[in-house]
Kinemage of the C-alpha trace (Angstrom):
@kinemage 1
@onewidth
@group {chain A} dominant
@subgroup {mainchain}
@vectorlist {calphas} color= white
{ca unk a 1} P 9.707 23.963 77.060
{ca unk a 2} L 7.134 24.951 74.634
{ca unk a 3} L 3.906 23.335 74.600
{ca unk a 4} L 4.877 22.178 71.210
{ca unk a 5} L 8.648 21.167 71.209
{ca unk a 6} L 10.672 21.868 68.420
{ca unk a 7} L 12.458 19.674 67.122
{ca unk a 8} L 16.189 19.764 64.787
{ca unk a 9} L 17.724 17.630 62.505
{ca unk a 10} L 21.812 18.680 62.605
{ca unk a 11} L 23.043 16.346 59.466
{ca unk a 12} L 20.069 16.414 56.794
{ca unk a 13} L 21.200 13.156 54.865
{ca unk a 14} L 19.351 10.525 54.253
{ca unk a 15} L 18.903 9.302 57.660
{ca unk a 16} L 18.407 12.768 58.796
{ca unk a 17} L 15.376 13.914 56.412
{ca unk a 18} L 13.970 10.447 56.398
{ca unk a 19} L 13.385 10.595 60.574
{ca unk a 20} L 12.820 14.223 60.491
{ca unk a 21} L 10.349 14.265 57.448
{ca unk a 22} L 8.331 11.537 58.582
{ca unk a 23} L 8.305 13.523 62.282
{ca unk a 24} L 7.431 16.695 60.066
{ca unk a 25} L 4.642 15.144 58.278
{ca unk a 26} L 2.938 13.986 61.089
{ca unk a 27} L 2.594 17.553 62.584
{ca unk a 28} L 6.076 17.843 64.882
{ca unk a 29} L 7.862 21.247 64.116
{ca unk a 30} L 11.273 20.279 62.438
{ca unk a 31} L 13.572 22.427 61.485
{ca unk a 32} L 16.540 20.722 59.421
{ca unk a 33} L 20.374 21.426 59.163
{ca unk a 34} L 22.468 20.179 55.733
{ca unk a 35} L 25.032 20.763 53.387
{ca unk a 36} L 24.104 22.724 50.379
{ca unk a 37} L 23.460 20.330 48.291
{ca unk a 38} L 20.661 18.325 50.018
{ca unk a 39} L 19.193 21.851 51.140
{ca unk a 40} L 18.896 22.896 47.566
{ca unk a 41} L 17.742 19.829 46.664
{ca unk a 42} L 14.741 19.875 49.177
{ca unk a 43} L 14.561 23.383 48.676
{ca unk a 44} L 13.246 22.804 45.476
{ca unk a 45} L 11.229 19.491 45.652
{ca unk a 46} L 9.764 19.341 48.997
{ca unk a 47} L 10.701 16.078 51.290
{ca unk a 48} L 8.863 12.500 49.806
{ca unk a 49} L 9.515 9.480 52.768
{ca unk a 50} L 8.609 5.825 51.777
{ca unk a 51} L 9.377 2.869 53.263
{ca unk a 52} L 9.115 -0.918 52.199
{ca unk a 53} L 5.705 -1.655 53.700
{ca unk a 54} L 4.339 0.739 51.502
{ca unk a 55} L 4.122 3.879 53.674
{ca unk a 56} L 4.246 7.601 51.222
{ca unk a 57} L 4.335 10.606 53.021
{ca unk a 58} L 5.165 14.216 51.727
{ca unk a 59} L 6.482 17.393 53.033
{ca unk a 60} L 5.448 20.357 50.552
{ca unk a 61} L 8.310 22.458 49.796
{ca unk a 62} L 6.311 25.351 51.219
{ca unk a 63} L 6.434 23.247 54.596
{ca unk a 64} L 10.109 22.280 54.991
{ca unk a 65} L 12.345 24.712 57.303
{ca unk a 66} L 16.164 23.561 55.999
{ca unk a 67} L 19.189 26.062 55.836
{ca unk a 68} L 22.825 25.550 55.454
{ca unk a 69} L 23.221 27.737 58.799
{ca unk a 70} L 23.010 26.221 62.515
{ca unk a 71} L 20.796 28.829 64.047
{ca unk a 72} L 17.892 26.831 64.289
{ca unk a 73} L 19.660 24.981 66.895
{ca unk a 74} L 18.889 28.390 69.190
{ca unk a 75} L 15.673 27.148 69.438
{ca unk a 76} L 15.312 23.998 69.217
{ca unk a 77} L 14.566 21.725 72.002
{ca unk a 78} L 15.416 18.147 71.119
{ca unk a 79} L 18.014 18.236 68.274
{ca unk a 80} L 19.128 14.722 66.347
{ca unk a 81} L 22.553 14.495 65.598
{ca unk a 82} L 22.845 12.335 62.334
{ca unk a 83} L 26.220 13.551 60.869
{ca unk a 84} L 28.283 10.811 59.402
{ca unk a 85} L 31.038 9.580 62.726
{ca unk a 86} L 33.977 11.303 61.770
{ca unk a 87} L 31.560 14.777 61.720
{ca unk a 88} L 30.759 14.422 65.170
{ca unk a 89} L 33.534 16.612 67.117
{ca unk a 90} L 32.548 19.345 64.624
{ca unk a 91} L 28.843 18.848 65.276
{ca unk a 92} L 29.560 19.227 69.094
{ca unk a 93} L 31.380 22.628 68.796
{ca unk a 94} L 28.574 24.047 66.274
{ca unk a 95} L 26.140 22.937 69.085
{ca unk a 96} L 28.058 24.117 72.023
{ca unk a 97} L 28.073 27.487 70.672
{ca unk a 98} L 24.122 27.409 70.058
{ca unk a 99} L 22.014 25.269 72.007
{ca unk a 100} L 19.484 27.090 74.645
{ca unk a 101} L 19.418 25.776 78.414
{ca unk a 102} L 17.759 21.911 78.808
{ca unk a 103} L 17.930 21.657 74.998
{ca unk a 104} L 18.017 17.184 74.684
{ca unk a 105} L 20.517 15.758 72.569
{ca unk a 106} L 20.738 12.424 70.385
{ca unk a 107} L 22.810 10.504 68.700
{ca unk a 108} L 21.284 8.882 66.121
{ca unk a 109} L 24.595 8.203 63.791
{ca unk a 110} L 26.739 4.707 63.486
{ca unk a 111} L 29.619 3.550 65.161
{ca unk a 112} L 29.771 3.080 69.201
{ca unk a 113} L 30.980 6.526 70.657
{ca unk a 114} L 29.895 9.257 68.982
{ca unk a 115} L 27.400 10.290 72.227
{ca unk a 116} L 30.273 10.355 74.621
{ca unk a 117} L 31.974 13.054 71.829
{ca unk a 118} L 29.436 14.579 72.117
{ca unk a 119} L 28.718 14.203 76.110
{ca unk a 120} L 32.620 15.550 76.577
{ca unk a 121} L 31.740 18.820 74.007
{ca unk a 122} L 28.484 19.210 76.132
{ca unk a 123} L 29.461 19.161 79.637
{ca unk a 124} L 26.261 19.665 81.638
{ca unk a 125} L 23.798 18.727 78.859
{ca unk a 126} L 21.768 15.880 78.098
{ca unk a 127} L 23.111 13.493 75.446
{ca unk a 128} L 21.053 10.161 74.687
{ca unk a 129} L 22.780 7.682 72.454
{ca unk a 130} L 19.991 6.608 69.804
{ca unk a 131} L 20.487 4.251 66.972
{ca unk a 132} L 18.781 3.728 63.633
{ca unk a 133} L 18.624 0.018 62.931
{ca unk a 134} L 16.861 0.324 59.307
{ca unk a 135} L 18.219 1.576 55.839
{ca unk a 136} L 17.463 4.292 54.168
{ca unk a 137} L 18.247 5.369 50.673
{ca unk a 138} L 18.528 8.646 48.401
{ca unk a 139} L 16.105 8.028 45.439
{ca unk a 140} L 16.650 11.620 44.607
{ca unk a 141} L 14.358 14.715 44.167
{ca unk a 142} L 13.728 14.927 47.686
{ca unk a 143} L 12.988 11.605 48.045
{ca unk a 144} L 14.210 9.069 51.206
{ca unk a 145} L 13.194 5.357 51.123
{ca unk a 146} L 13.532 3.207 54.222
{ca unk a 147} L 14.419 -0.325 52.964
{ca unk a 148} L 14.332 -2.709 55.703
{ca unk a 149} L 12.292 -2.740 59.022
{ca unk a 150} L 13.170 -1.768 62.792
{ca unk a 151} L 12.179 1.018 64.936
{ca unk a 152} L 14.335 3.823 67.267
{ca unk a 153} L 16.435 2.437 69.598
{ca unk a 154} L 17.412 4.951 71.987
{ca unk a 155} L 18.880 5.175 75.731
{ca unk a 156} L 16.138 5.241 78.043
{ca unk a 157} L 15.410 8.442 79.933
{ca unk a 158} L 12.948 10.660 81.438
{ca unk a 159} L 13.436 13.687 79.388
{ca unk a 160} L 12.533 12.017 76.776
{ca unk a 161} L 8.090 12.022 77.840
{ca unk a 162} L 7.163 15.237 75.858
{ca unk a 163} L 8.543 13.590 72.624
{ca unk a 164} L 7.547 10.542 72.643
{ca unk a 165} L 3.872 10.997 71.280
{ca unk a 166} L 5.378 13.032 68.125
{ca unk a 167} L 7.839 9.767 67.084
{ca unk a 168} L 5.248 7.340 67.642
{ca unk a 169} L 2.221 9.369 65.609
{ca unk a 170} L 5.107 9.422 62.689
{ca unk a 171} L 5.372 5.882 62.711
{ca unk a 172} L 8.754 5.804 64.433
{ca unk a 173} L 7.655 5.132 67.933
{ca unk a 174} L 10.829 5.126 70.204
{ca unk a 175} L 12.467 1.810 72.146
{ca unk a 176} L 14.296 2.776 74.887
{ca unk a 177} L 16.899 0.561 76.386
{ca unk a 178} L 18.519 0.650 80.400
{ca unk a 179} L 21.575 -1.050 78.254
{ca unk a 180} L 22.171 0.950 74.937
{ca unk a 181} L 25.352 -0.605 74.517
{ca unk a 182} L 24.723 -3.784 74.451
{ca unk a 183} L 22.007 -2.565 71.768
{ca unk a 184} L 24.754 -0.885 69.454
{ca unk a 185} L 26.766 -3.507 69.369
{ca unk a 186} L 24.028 -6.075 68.160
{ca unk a 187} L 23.515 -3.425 65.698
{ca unk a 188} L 27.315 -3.065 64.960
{ca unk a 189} L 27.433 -6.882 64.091
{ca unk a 190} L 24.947 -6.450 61.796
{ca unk a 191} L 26.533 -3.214 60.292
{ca unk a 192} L 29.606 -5.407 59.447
{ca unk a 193} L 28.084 -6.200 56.642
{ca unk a 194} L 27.935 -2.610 55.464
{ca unk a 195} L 31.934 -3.428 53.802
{ca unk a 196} L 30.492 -6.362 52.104
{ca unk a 197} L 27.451 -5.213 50.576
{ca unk a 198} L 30.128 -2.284 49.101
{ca unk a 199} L 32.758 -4.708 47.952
{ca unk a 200} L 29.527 -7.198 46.289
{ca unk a 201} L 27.840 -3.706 44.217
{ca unk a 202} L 24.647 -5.734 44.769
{ca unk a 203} L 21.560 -4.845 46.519
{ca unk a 204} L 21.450 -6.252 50.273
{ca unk a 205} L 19.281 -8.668 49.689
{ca unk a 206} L 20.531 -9.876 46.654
{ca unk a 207} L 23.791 -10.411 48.255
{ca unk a 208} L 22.478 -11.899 51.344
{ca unk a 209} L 20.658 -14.673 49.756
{ca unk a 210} L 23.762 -15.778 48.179
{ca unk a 211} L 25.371 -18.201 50.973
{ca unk a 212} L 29.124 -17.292 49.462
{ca unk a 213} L 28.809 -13.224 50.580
{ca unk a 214} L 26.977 -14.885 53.522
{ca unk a 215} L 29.479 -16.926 54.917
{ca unk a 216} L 31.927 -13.859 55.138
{ca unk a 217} L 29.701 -12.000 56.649
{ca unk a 218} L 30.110 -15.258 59.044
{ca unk a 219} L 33.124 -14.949 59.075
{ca unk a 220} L 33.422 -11.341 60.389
{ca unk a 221} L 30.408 -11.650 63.122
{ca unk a 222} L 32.093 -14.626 64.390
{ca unk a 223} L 35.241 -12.721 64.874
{ca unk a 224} L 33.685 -9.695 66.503
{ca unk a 225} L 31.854 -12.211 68.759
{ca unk a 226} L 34.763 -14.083 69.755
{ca unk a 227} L 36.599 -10.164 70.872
{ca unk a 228} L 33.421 -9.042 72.333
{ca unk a 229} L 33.442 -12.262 74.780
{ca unk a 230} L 37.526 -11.363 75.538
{ca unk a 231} L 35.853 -7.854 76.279
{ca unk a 232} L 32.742 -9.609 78.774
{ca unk a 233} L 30.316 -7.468 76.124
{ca unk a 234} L 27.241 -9.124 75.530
{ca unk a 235} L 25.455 -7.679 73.018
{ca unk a 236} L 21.523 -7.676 72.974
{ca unk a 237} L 19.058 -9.907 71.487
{ca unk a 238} L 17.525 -7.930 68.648
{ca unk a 239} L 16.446 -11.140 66.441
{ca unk a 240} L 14.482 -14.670 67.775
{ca unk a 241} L 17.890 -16.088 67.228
{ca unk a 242} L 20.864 -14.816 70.228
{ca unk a 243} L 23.697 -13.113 68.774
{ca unk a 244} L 26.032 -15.798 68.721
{ca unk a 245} L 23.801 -18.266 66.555
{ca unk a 246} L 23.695 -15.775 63.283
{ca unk a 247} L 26.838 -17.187 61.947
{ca unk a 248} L 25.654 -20.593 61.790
{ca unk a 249} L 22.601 -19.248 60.343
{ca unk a 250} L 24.320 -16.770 57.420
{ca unk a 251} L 26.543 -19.811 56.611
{ca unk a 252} L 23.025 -22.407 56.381
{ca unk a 253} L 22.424 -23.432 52.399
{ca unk a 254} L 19.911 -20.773 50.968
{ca unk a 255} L 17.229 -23.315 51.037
{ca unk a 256} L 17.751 -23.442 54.398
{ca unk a 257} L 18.646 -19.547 55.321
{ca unk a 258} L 15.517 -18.773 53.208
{ca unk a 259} L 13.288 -20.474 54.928
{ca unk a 260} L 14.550 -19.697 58.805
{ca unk a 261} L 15.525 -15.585 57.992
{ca unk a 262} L 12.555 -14.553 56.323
{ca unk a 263} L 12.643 -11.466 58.134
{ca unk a 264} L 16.250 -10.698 57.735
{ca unk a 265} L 15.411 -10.900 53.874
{ca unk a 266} L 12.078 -8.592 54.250
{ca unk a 267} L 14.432 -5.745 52.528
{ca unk a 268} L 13.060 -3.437 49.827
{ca unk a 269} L 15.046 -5.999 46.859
{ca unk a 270} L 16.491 -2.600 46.335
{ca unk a 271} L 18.572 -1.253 49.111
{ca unk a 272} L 22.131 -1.097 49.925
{ca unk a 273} L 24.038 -0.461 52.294
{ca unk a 274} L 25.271 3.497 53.345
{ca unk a 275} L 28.727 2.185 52.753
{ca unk a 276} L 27.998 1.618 49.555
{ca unk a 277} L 26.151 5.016 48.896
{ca unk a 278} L 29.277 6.282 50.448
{ca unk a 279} L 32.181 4.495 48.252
{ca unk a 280} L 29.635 5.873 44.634
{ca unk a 281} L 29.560 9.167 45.604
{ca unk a 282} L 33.431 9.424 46.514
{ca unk a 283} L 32.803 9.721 50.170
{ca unk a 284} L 35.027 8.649 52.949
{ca unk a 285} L 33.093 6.038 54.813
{ca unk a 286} L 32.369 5.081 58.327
{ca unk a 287} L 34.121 1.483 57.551
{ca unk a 288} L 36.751 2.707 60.830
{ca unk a 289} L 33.747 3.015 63.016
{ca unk a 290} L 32.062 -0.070 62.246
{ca unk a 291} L 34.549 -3.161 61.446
{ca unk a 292} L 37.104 -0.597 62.784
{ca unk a 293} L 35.549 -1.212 66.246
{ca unk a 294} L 36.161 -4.428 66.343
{ca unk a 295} L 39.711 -4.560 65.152
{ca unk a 296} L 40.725 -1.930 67.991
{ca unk a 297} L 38.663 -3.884 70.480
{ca unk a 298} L 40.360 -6.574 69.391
{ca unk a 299} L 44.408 -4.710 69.945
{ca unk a 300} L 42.741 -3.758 73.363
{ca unk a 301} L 42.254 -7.507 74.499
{ca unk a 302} L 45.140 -9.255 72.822
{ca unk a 303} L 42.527 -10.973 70.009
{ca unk a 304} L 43.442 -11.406 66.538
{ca unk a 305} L 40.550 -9.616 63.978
{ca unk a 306} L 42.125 -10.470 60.501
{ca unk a 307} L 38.983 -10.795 58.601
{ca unk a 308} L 37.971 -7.121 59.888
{ca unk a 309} L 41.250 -6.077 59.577
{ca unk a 310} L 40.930 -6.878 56.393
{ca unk a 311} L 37.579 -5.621 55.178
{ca unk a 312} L 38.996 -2.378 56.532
{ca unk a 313} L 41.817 -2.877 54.428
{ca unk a 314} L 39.612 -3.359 50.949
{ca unk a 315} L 37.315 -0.233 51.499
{ca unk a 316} L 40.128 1.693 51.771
{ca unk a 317} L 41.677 0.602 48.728
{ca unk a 318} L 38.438 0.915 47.172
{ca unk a 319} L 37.922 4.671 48.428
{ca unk a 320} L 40.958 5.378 46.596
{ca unk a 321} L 39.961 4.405 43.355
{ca unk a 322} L 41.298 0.873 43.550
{ca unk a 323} L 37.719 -0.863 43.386
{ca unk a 324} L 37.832 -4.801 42.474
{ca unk a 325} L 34.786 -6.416 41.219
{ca unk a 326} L 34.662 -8.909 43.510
{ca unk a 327} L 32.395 -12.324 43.662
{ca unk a 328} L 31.276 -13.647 46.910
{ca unk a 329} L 33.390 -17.077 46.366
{ca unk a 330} L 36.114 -14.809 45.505
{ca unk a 331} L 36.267 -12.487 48.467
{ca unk a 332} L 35.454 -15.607 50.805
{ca unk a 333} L 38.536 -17.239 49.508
{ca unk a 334} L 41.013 -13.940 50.036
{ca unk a 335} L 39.459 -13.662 53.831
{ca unk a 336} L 39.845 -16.908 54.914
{ca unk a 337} L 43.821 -16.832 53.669
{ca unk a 338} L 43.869 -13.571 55.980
């Protein structure tokens, strides 16, 4: 490896050129991988990464390495894989084709199996499961906006020691995990809420301070909790609070939620979901790979998951045009009759 590793985005989105930029800023080589129309976009204005707490760093347009073409990938020896899920077998053939010997490999995308895609397109190479656990948004011109808090989750490994300097100096340090999966499904649980915040049209943390789009929220975690326990998955403890006490928490009164999940409101007032990025710019969206999960989990263990089912259900219908303007009383009401 080179005494300064390079390092590739493959799927420059928002997650993408929000990670690498802030890597790129900081003095890591990154080279970035897109579709056209982010590339010309940077291409033109350079990369600008913000986050809530204030943080406003800039890539001059001079500075940023982004092409449409994978060849960077021949170089490269730690590439991020940040395609959206149902890009991944795709992104494992492109990298098949290119990557050099010992070239490290993560995941950094939603859902719960995109790694092991990738792991059985890879055979012989190593492929870390990562997750992002904050949200980042478009705000256009080259500019990426993290809106919540968290840092890298990855799986833990020993390759991993030359990079780990570069993620930490770009404020992004890495937390590495003997039990990734437990991690990413904490995460998923979370993520449920990705179909709600689409269905509401309101920023996150507009919608969750309002206990109605709360309490199906509820309603879905305490489903996936209820499968995950058929399963004997016990997802991680990311919050003060264990998994299984959120729903009683997202259903509290907002004087009460307000004042016990001040830091699951300390949210840029505002962000929204990916989903919901997704569904306005006539995307598919990942809502098979998050709530998804838990409905097939659920097939797989003999456990009902109407609510998910469900939510599944309404982002489809609102993919295809077929987008209700739903209140939080309203869509509470239509999930608990499911």
């Amino acid at each position: 490896m080179a005494s300064t590793p390079e390092l590739c985005i493959f799927g420059a989105g928002s997650i993408g050129c929000y990670v690498g930029g802030r890597l790129a800023a900081t003095g890591a080589t990154v080279r970035f991988i897109g579709r056209e129309r982010v590339v010309a976009e940077v291409r033109a204005h350079g990369l600008r990464l913000t986050d809530w707490q204030g943080a406003d760093l800039k890539v001059n347009v001079a500075d940023v390495r982004i092409d449409t073409e994978p060849d960077a990938l021949a170089t490269a020896d730690l590439v991020l894989v940040t395609v959206k899920s149902a890009a991944t077998e795709e992104a494992g053939r492109t990298l098949a084709a290119r990557l050099k010997p010992g070239a490290i490999v993560i995941s950094f995308q939603n859902g719960l199996h995109n790694a092991e895609v990738l792991r059985g397109l890879l055979p012989g190479r190593t492929v870390l499961t990562g997750m992002v656990p904050f949200n980042v948004a478009a705000q256009g011109q080259g500019h990426f906006h993290a809106g919540s808090e968290g840092t890298l989750e990855v799986e833990r490994h020993a390759v991993l020691a030359p990079f780990v300097e570069a993620f930490s100096r770009a404020g992004l340090p890495l937390k590495q995990h003997a039990d990734i999966v437990a991690v990413q499904w904490a995460k998923l649980l979370f993520n449920l809420n990705n179909a709600l915040n689409a269905l509401a049209d309101l920023p996150l943390k507009e919608e969750l301070s309002q206990r109605a789009w709360r309490r199906c929220l509820a309603l879905a975690q305490g489903e996936a909790l209820a499968v995950l326990r058929r399963a004997g998955v016990k997802p991680a403890k990311l919050t003060p609070l264990p998994p299984g006490w959120i729903p009683l928490l997202l259903a509290a009164p907002d004087a009460v939620f307000g004042v016990l999940a001040k830091k699951m409101l300390a949210i840029d007032p505002k962000a929204r979901s990916s989903m919901w990025d997704d569904l306005h710019a006539g995307r598919k969206t990942e809502v098979d790979y998050l709530n998804g999960e838990v409905v097939r989990l659920g097939q797989q263990h003999g456990v009902s998951t109407p609510v998910n089912a469900r939510l599944v259900a309404l982002i489809r219908e609102a993919e295809g045009g077929n987008r209700r303007a739903w209140t939080g009383e309203a869509l509470l009401a239509d999930l608990k009759q499911a």
